[in-house]
MARKOLLUM-271686 format. One record per residue (C-alpha): x, y, z; residue in one letter. Coordinates in steps of 0.001 Angstrom, whole numbers, padded with zeros to 6 digits, always signed. Layout:
N
XYZA/...
// end
This chain:
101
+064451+032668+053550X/+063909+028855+051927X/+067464+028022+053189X/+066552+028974+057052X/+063491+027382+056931X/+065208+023689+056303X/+064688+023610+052175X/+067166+023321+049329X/+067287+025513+046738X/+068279+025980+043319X/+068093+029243+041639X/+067530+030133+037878X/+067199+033250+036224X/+065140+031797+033224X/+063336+028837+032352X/+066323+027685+030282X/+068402+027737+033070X/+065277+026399+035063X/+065439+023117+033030X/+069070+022815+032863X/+068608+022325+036768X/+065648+020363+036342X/+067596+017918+034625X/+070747+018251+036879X/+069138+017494+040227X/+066147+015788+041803X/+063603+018684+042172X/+060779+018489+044766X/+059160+021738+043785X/+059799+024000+041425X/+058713+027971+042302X/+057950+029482+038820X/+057754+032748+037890X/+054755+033632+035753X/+056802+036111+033702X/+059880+034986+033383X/+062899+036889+031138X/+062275+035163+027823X/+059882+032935+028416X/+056328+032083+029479X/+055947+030448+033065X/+053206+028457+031735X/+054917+026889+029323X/+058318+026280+031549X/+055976+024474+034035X/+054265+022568+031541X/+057896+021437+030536X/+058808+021136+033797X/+055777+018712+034344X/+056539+016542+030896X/+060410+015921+031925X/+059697+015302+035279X/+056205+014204+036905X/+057066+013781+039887X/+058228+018013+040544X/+055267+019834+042204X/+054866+023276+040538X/+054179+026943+042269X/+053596+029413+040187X/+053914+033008+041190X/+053289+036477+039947X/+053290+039774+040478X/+051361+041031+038006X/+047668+039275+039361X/+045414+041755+037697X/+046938+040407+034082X/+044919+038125+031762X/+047767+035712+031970X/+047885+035816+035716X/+043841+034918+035354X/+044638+032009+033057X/+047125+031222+035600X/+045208+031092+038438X/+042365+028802+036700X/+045447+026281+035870X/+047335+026269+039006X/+044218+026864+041191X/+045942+026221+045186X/+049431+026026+043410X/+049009+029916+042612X/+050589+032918+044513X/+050790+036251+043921X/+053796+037683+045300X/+051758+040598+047324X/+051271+037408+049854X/+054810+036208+048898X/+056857+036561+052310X/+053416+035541+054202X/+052710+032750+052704X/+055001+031475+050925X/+056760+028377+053190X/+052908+027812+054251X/+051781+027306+050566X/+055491+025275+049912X/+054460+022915+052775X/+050984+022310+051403X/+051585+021863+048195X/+054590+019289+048901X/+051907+017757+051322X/+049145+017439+049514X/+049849+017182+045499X/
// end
């Protein structure tokens, strides 16, 4: 869906393998799962955010009712998505927050 719509993309399955990219490539956004396998999403952006400043952050969930999703949403605020609105939304919430941030 990203590829079509003109972006590149990098996949990672955790938020070790997240940072290994990180460090590997020039990273406009990263799209980061709120629960990710072995680690918190929080704490991968924050990381993400300390090695490089410059990488906008999206952070996504599915679980939106959870207290961490809450916390979530109060951190990210517009950079926030639960994945209900995923296919809707996302490449209009990708554009704004690589616009705007």
């Amino acid at each position: 869906m990203l590829q079509g719509e003109g972006f590149q993309v990098y996949d990672a399955s955790d938020g070790t393998q997240a940072l290994q990219r990180l460090a590997q490539n020039a990273i406009d956004l990263a799209i980061v799962d709120l629960f990710l396998p072995m680690h918190d999403g929080i704490e991968v952006a924050a990381e993400i955010g300390r090695r490089s400043p410059s990488t906008r952050i999206l952070l996504v969930t599915a679980y939106g009712e959870h207290p961490r999703a809450r916390e979530a949403e109060k951190i990210f605020k517009e950079n926030y998505l639960e994945k209900i609105a995923l296919e809707q939304s996302l490449i209009q919430k990708i554009r704004h927050v690589l616009t705007t941030c």
